[in-house]
TORPA-718826 format. One record per atom (N, C-alpha, C): residue number from 1; residue in three letters; x, y, z. Coordinates in Angstrom, 1 decimal. Each point is the difference from the previous one (the first is absolute). Layout:
REM residues N
<r><num>NUM</num><residu>ALA</residu><c1>X</c1><c2>Y</c2><c3>Z</c3></r>
...
//
This chain:
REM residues 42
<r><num>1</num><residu>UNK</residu><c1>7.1</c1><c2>-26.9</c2><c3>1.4</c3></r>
<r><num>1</num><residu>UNK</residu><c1>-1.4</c1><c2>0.3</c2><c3>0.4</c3></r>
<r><num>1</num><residu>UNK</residu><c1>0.0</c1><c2>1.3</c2><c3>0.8</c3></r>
<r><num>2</num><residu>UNK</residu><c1>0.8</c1><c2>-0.4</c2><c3>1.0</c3></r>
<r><num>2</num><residu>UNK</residu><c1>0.7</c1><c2>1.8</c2><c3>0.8</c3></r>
<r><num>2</num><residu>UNK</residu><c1>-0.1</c1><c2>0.8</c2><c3>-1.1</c3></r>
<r><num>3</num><residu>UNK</residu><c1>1.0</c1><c2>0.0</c2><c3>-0.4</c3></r>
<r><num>3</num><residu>UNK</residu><c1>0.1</c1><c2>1.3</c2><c3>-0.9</c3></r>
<r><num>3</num><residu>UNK</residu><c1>-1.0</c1><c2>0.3</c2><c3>-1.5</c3></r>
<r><num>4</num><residu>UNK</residu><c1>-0.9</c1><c2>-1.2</c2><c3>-0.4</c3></r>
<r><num>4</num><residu>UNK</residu><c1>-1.1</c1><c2>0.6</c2><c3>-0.6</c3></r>
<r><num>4</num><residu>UNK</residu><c1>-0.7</c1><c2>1.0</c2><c3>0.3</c3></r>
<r><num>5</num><residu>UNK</residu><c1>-1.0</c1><c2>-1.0</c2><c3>1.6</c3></r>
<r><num>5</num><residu>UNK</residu><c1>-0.7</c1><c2>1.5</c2><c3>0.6</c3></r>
<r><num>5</num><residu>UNK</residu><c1>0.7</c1><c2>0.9</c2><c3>0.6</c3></r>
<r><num>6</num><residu>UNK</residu><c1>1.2</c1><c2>0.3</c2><c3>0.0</c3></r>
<r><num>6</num><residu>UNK</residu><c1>0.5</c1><c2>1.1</c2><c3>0.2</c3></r>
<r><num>6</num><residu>UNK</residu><c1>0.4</c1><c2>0.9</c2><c3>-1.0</c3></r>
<r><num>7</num><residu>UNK</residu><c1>0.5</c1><c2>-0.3</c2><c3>-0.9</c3></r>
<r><num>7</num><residu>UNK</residu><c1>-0.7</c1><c2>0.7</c2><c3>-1.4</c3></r>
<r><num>7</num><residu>UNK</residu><c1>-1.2</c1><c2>0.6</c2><c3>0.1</c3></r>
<r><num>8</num><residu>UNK</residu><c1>-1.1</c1><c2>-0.8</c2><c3>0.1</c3></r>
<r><num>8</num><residu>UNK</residu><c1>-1.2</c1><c2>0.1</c2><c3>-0.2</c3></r>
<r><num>8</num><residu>UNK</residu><c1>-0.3</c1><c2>1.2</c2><c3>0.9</c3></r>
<r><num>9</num><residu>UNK</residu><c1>0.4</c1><c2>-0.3</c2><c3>1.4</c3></r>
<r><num>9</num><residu>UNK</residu><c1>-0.6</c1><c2>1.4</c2><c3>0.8</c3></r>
<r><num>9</num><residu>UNK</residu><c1>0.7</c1><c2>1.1</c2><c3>-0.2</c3></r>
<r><num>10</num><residu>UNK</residu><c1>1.3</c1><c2>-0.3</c2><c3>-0.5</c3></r>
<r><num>10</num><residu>UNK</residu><c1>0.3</c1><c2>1.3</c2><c3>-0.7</c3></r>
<r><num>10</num><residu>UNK</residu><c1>-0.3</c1><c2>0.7</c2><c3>-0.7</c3></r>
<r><num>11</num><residu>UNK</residu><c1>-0.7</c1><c2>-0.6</c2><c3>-1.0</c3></r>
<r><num>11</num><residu>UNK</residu><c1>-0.6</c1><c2>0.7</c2><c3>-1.4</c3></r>
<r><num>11</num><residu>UNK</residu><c1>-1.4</c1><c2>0.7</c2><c3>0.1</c3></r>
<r><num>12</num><residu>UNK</residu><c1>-0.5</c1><c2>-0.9</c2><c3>1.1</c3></r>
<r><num>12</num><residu>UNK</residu><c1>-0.9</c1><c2>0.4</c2><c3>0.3</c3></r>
<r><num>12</num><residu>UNK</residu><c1>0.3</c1><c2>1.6</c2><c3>0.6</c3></r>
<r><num>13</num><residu>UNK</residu><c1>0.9</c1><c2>-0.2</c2><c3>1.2</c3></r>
<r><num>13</num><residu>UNK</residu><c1>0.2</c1><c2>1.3</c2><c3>0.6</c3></r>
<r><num>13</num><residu>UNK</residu><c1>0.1</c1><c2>1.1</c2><c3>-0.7</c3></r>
<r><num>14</num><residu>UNK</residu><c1>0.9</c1><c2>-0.4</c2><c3>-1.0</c3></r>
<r><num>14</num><residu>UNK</residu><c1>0.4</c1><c2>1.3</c2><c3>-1.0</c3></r>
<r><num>14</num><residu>UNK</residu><c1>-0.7</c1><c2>0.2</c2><c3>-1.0</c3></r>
<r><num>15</num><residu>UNK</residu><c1>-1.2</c1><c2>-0.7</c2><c3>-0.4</c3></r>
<r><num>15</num><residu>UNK</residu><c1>-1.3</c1><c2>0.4</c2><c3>-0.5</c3></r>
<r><num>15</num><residu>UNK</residu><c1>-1.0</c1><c2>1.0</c2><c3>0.6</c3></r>
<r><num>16</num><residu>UNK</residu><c1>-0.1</c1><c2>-0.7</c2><c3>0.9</c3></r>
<r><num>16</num><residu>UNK</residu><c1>-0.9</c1><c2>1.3</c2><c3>1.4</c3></r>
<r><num>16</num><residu>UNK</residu><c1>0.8</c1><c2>0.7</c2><c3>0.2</c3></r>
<r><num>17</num><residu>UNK</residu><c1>1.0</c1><c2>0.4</c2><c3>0.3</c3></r>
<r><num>17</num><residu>UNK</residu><c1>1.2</c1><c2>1.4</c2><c3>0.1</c3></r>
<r><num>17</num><residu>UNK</residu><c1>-0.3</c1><c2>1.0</c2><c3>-1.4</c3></r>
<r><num>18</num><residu>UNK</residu><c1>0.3</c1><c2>-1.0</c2><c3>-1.0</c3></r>
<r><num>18</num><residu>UNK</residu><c1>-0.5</c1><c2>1.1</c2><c3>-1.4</c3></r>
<r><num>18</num><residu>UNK</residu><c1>-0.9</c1><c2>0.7</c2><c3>0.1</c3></r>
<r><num>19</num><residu>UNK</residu><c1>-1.6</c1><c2>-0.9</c2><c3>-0.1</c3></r>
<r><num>19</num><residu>UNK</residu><c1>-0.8</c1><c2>0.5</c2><c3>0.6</c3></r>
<r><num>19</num><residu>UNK</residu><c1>-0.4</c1><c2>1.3</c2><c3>0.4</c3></r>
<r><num>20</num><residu>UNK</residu><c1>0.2</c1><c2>-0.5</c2><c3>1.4</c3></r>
<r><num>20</num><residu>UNK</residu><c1>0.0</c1><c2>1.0</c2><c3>0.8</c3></r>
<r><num>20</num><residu>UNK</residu><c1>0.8</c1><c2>0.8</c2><c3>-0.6</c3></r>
<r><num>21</num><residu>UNK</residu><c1>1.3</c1><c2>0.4</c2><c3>-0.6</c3></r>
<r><num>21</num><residu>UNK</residu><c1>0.6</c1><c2>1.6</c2><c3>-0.6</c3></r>
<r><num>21</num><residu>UNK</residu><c1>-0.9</c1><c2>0.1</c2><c3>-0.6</c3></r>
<r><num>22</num><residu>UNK</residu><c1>-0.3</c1><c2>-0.6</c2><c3>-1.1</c3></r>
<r><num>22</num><residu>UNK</residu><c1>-1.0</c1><c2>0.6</c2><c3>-1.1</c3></r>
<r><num>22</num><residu>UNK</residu><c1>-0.9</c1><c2>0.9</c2><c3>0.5</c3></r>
<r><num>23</num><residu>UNK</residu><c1>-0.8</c1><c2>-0.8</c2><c3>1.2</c3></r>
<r><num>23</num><residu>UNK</residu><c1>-1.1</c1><c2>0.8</c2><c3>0.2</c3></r>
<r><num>23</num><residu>UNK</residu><c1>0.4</c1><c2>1.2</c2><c3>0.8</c3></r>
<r><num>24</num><residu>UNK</residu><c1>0.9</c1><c2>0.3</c2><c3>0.8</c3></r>
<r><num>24</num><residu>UNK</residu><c1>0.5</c1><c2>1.0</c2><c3>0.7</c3></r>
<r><num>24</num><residu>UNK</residu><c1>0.0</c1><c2>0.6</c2><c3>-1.4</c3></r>
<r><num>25</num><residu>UNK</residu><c1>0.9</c1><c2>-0.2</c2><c3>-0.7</c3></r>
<r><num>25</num><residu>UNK</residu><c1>0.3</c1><c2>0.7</c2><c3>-1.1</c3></r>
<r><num>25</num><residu>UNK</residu><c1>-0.9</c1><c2>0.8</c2><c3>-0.8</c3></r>
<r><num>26</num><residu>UNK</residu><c1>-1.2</c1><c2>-0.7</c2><c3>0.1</c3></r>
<r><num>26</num><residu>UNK</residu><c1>-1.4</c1><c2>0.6</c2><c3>-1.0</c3></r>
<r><num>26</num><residu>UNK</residu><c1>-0.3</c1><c2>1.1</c2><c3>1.2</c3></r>
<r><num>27</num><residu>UNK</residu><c1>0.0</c1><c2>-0.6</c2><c3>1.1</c3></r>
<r><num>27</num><residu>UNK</residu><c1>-0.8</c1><c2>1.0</c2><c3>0.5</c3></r>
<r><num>27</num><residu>UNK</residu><c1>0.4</c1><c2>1.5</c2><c3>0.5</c3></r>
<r><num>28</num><residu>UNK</residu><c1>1.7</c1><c2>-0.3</c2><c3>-0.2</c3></r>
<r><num>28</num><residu>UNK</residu><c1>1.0</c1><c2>1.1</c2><c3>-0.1</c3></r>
<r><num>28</num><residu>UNK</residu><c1>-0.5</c1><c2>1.2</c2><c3>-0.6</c3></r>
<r><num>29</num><residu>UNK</residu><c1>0.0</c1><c2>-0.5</c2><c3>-1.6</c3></r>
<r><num>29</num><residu>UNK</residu><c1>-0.1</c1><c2>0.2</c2><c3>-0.9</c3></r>
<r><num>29</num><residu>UNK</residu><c1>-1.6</c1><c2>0.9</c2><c3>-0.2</c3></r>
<r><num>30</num><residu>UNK</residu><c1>-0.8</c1><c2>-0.7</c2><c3>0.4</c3></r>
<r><num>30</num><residu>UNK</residu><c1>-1.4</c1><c2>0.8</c2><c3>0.6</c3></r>
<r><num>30</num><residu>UNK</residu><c1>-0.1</c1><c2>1.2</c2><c3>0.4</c3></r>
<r><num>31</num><residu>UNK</residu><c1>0.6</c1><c2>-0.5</c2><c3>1.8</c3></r>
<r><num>31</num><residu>UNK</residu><c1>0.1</c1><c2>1.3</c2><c3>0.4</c3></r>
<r><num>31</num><residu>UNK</residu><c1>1.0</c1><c2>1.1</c2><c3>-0.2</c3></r>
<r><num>32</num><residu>UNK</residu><c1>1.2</c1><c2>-0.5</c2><c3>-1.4</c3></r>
<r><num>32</num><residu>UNK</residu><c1>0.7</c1><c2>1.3</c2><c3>0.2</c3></r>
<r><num>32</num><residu>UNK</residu><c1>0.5</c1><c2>0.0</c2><c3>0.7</c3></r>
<r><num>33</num><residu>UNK</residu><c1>0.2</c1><c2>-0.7</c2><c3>1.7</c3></r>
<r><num>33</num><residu>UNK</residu><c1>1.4</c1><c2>0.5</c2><c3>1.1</c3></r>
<r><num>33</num><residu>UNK</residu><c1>1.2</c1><c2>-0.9</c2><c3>-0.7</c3></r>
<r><num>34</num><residu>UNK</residu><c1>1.0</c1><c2>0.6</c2><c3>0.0</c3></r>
<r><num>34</num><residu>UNK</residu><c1>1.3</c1><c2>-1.2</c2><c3>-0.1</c3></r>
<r><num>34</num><residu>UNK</residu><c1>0.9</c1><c2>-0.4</c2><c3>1.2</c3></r>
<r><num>35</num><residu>UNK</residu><c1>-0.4</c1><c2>-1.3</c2><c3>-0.4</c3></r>
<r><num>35</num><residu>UNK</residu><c1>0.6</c1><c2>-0.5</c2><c3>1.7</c3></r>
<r><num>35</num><residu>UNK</residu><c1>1.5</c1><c2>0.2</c2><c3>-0.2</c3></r>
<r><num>36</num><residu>UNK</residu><c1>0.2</c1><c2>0.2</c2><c3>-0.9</c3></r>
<r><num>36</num><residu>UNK</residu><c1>1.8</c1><c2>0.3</c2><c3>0.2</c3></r>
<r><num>36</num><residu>UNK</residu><c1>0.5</c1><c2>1.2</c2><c3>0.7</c3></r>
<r><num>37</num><residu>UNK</residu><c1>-1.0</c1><c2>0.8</c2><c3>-0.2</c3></r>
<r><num>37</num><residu>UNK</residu><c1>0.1</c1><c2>1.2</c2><c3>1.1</c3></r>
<r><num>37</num><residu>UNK</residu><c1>-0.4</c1><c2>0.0</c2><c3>1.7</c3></r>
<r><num>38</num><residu>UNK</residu><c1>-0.5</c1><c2>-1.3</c2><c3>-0.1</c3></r>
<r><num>38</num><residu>UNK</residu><c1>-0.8</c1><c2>-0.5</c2><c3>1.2</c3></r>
<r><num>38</num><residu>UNK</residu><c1>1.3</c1><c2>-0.6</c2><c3>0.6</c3></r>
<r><num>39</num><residu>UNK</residu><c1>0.9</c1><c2>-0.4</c2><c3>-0.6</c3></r>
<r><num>39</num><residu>UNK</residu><c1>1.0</c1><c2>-1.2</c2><c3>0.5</c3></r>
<r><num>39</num><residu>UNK</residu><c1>0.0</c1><c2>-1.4</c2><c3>-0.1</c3></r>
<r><num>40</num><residu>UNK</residu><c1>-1.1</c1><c2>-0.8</c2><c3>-0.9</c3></r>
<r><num>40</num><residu>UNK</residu><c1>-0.2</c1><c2>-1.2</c2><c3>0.0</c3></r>
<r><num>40</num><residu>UNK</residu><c1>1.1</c1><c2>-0.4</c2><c3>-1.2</c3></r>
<r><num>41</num><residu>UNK</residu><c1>1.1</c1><c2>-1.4</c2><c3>0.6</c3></r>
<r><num>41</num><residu>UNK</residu><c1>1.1</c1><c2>0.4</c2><c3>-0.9</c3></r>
<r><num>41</num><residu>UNK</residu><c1>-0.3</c1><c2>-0.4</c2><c3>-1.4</c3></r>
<r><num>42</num><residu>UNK</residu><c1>-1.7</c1><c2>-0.5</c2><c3>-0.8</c3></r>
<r><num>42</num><residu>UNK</residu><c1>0.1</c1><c2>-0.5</c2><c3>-0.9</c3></r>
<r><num>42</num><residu>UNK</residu><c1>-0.8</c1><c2>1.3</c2><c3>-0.4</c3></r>
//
């Protein structure tokens, strides 16, 4: 049972982590700056 919801809030986590790159990612992509030049290590 432990380790179900802990699965569970994992997946969750690493759904909202995607997410969130994606949209950093679009918005990257928008404005043109590249965070890799910025230093962000993704």
């Amino acid at each position: 049972m432990v380790l179900i919801s802990f699965a569970l809030l994992f997946r969750i986590c690493f759904s909202l982590g995607r997410l969130v790159e994606n949209k950093i990612h679009t918005l990257d992509q928008n404005r043109n700056i590249g965070w890799r030049n910025v230093g962000v290590p993704w």
